[in-house]
C-alpha positions as a printed Julia matrix, in Angstrom:
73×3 Matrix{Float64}:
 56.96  62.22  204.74
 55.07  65.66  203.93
 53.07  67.83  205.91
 49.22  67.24  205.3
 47.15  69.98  203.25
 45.31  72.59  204.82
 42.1   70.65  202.55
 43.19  67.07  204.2
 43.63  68.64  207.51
 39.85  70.08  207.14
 38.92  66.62  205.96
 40.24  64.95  208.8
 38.64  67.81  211.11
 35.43  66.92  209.22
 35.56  63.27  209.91
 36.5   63.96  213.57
 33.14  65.99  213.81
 30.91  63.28  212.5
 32.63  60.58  214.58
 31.96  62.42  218.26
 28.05  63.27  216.78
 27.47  59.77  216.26
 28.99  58.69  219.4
 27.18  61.29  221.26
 23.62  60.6   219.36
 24.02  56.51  220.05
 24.51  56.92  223.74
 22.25  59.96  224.15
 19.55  57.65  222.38
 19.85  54.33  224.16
 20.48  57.06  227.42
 16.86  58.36  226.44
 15.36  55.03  226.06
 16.04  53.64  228.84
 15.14  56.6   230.91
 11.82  56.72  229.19
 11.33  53.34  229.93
 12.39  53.34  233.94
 10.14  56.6   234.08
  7.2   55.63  232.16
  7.1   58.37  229.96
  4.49  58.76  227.2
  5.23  56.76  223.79
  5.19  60.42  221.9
  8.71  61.25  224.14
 10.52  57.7   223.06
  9.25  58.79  219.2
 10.33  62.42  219.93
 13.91  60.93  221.45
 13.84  58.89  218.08
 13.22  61.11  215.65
 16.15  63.25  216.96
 18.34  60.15  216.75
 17.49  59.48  213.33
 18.25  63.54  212.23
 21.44  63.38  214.21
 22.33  60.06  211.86
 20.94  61.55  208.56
 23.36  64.54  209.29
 26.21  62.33  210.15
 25.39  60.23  206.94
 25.41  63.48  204.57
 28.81  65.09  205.72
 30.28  61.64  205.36
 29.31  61.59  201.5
 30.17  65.03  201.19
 33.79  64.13  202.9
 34.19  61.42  200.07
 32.95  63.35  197.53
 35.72  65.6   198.58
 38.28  62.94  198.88
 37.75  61.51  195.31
 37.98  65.16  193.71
């Protein structure tokens, strides 16, 4: 068996990254909502802890296409 490429070894890096930033965004989310919710805390902080939930996602979702668009090249 060969050694991986430097490029497949980036990949993989790549994929690692986006795998711990969605872990991290899920439980930091729920972890947010249900503080929120045993506080009391305003409505705007639960759409505040959601909107950063949804940019951590949409960045998760855009290195993932950009790691297959690298793949099938």
């Amino acid at each position: 068996m060969t050694a991986p490429s430097p490029q497949d070894m980036a990949l993989a890096r790549e994929a690692r990254t986006v795998g711990i930033v969605l872990a991290a965004t899920i439980v930091l989310w729920v972890g947010a909502q249900f503080v929120g919710g045993e506080m009391g805390w305003a409505p705007r902080f639960a759409l505040l802890a959601d909107l950063a939930a949804l940019a951590g996602f949409v960045w998760a979702l855009v290195v993932t296409y950009r790691i297959w668009r690298k793949r099938r090249a």
